[in-house]
C-alpha positions, 0 to 999 in steps of 0.5 A: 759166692761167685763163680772162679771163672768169674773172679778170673775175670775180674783178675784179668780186667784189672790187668788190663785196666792196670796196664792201660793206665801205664804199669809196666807190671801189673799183678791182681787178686780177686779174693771172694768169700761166704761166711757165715757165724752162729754164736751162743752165750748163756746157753742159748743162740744170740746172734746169726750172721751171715756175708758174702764179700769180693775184694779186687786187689791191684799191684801196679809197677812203674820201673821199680816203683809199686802202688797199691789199691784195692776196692769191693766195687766189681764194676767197670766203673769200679774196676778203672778207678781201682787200676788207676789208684794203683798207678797213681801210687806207684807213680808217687811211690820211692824207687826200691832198687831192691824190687825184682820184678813181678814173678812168672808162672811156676807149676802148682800143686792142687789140693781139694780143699773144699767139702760138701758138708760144709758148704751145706753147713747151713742156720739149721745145722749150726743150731744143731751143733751149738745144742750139742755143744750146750747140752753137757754143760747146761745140764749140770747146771752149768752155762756155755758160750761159743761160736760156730764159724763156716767160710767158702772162700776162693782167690784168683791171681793174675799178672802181666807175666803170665800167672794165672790161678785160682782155689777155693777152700772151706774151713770151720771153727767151733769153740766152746767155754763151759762154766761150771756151777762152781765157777770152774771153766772148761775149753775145747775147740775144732778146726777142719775144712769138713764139716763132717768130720765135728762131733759136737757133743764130745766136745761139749762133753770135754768142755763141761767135764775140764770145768767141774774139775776146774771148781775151788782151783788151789793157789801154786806159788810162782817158780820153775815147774815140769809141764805137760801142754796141751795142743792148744798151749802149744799151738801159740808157741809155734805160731810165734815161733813161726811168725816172728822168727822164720820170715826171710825178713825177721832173720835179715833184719836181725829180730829173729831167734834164727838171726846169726844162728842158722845151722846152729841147735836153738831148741831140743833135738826132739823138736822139729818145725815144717811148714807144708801146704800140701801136707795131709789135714792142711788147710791152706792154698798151695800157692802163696799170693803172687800165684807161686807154688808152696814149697815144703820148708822144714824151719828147724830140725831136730833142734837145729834153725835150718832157715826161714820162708821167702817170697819173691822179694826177699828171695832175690834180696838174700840170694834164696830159692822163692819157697812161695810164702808172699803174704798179699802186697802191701805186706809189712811182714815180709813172707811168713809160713802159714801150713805150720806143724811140730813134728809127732813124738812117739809118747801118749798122753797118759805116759807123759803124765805118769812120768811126771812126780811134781807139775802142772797140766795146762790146757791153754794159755791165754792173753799172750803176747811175745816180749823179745822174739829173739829169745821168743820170750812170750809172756800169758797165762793159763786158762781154762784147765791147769791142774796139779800133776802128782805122781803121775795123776792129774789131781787138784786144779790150779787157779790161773797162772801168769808167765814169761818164758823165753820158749826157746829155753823151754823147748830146750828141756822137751822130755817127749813129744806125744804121737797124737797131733791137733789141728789148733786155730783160725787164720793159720791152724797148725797140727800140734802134739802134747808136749813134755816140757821140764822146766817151765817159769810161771811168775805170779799168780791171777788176782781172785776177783 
């Protein structure tokens, strides 16, 4: 990957260029990564690939009109073309009175986000993780798919008021699908920026042990039941819950479940939604993508909507505090929170489960989609691990379920949140816990094939 002082370089050149063109206000990224996948199907490795990518993003102002370009092409030559579409757009762009202007520098908080063992993380260590992972479900006959997944990414920021920054981060991803001989499936999955800190073989281990006792799953007819969800289910609740409903942008234009509610309960009291960059296990950037620092911004708390993330532009149009959430330009989305977390609670995993005299566990969903964010009613299905809860034991597997649920009626019912917390995803992972939910609506049943 190219070094930071030279994608500071490439920043300040488009600034210039940009400027020399005829914006008034220029802001550019340079945004730089290697990447590298090695997936698995049919207990064996069946593709390695690797990249390595630099993108030059410009955003040039005339007056209060914006245009927008981007290119790969790092050369002068490149460079010059890539300013100029910019300002031919902006130039070509609507006036937005709404537009504030550029933001200017604002101190920054850094994080070390890179590590050793994963910018080391090479073919021949991938290999040995996904052995590891296969290894439990293969020998019991089983057969395993998956990926191992590491970045080394970096961004610089430049604009014409005086911000200039730049972090590189690392981040792996590791997935497997066990499938037992029976037809039972199993999931696990890891997300970290350290390498590390992967223990493949436990995760081979959870994902071949959940699909023997996934095997001649029973059918459950639909209705209202009591469920312990596991991190990976309750990641996708948050992240919806984030990324629909707490944009400064969602909540003004009334699509949000905080629209006319801030200040008011909208979940239990249990729950409590924060987004912090700078908190331990994040993996984001403490700097939003017009170089603004990331502020700590609790969204909800305890059950209370305390209101949503900004960028520069939603900031000055509702009269906030810039809390440092710009997603890059041009962005339909408005700010989003991206370094999410549901607060721990003080049960374990085996004291929710006691509790519990007729529900189901869910391991994950899967296919979900949201129908009304206003309700945050997500529509899925279980996958991978749903099992009976009978007195207090986890016993027979359940054949995958079909729901829809408003979430914010479910959370409404938390009867405990576990001390133990995930980090769970991709793109944006969030820290999650076990929940505890009383009522939960399943709706049918998946069709035997």
């Amino acid at each position: 990957m190219i070094p930071i002082e030279h994608a500071q370089e490439l920043a300040a050149a488009l600034l210039d260029a940009a400027r020399g063109a005829g914006a008034q206000q220029v802001e550019a990224l340079a945004v730089a990564s290697d990447a590298a996948l090695t997936r698995f199907a049919g207990n064996r490795i069946h593709q390695n690939v690797a990249s390595t990518d630099v993108e030059l993003q410009v955003r040039a102002v005339v007056g209060t009109q914006v245009g927008v370009a981007s290119t790969n092409a790092t050369d002068a030559a490149g460079i010059e073309e890539c300013a100029a579409s910019a300002v031919d757009a902006a130039r070509r762009a609507p006036a937005d009175p709404d537009f504030p202007g550029l933001p200017g520098p604002r101190p920054v908080e850094y994080a070390d986000r890179v590590s050793p063992a994963t910018l080391h993380f090479d073919a021949a260590a991938r290999a040995d993780a996904v052995a590891a992972l296969i290894e439990p479900t293969s020998r019991g006959g089983g057969i395993a798919a998956g990926g191992v997944a590491c970045q080394h990414s970096l961004i610089a920021i430049a604009n014409t008021l005086g911000v200039a920054i730049a972090m590189p981060r690392t981040s792996l991803r590791t997935t497997v699908l066990a499938t037992g001989p029976e037809g039972g499936t199993g999931w696990a999955s890891f997300t970290s920026c350290d390498a590390s800190t992967l223990d493949a073989h436990t995760l081979g281990v959870f994902a071949a042990d959940t699909a023997r006792r996934s095997a001649d799953a029973i059918d459950l007819a639909p209705g209202d039941y009591t469920v312990v969800l596991a991190p990976e289910a309750v990641a996708d609740i948050t992240q919806f819950l984030a990324w629909y409903g707490c944009s400064a942008k969602s909540v003004h234009e009334g699509r949000s479940f905080m629209s006319g509610k801030i200040g008011q309960r909208v979940t239990s009291e249990m729950i409590t939604l924060i987004d912090d960059a700078l908190a331990p296990g994040a993996m984001g950037m403490t700097f939003d993508y017009e170089g603004q620092p990331r502020q700590r911004v609790v969204l909800i708390d305890h059950g209370v909507a305390v209101g949503p993330v900004t960028d520069s532009y939603w900031a000055a149009k509702t009269g906030s505090p810039n809390t440092g959430h710009a997603l890059p330009a041009p962005n339909s989305e408005g700010p989003l929170p991206l370094d999410v977390e549901l607060a721990a609670g003080d049960a374990t995993l085996a004291d929710m489960v006691a509790s519990v005299k007729r529900g189901i566990y869910v391991t994950r969903f899967h296919y979900v989609n949201i129908e009304d964010p206003t309700r945050q009613t997500l529509t899925g299905m279980t996958r991978d691990g749903t099992f009976m809860i009978e007195n207090g034991e986890l016993t027979k597997p359940v054949r995958d379920l079909r729901f829809t649920q408003p979430m914010l009626d479910a959370l409404d019912t938390t009867l405990a949140i576990s001390k133990q917390r995930t980090l769970v995803g991709e793109e944006a992972p969030v820290v999650v816990p076990y929940l505890l939910l009383e009522r939960f609506a399943f709706t049918g049943q998946k069709s035997r094939a």
